[in-house]
Each structure stands twice: as C-alpha cells, then as structure tokens.
N, C-alpha and C positions, 0 to 999 in steps of 0.2 A: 789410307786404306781405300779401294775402289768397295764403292759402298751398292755395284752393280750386281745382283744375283747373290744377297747375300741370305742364308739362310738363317732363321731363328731357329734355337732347338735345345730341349729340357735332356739334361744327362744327370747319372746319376754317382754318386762319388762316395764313399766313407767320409761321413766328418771330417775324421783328423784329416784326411789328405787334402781335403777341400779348407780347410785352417791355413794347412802349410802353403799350395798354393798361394791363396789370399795373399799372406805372410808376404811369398816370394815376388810373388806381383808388384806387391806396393813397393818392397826394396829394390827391386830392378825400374820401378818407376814406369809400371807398362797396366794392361790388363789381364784379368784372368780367361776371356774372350782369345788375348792375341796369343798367351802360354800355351795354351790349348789349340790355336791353330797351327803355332808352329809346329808342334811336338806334334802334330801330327801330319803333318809335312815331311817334317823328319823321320818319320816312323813308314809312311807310306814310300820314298822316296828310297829307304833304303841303307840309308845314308847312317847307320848307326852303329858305332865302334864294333868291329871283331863280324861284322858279318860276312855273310857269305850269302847271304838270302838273295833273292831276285827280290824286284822290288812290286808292290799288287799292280801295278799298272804293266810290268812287263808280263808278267806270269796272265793278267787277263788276255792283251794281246796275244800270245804265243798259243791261246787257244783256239781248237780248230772243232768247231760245233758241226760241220759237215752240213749245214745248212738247217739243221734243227734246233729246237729250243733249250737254254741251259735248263738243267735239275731244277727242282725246287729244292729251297731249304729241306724240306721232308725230306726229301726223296736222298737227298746228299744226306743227312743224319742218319738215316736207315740203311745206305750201304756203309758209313761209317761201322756202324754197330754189327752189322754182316760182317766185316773184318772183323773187327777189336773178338768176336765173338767165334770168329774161324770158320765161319760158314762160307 
C-alpha cells in the first residue's frame, strides 16, 4: 500500500457489523482498514451489481457552478425539505 497521503479517521459502526467485519477480515486474511477501503472504492466507482447510477466522481464533474460557490450542506437540506414538503 502507498503509505503517501494517507488519512487517519474514526467511523462509526454497529457492533455486530464491526464483529462481522473483524470476522471477515481475519478469514480473508487482510485488514478491516483495506475492507473498508475497497468497498468504498467499489461504492464510489460505481462499480456495484445492477446499477445504473453514475458514479460521485462523474456526477461531481458534470457539474456546472457557472463560476459560483457550491451550497452549503444547510443550504442543500433546506431546499431538500422545500421539496419533500411541496413548497
């Protein structure tokens, strides 16, 4: 593994799923570090049975900010909620 820009970072999991990982780690003989990166390689990439999604790196490209700054999280939950709520 290229050990150049590699980030530390605390996540948070259910137990049992954090169990089973473990589990599946040690049987595949790898880490719970590399499971977690691939799968989310895999997830990012698009790359996961039966989809049809774009994948987050295409879908951010293909955005066109016309030279302004993206939303804020707020600001994107608050026009969610303007939908969901029909305004």
């Amino acid at each position: 593994m290229n050990m150049t820009n590699i980030i530390r970072t605390c996540i948070t999991l259910p137990e049992p799923l954090w169990q089973q990982a473990r589990l599946y780690a040690a049987a595949k003989k790898t880490t719970l570090s590399y499971l977690i990166k691939e799968g989310l390689q895999h997830r990012i990439k698009g790359n996961y049975k039966g989809s049809k999604k774009h994948s987050f790196l295409e879908l951010a490209g293909s955005l066109d900010l016309k030279g302004k700054e993206p939303p804020t999280r707020a600001e994107i939950y608050e026009e969610h909620l303007k939908h969901k709520m029909g305004r």
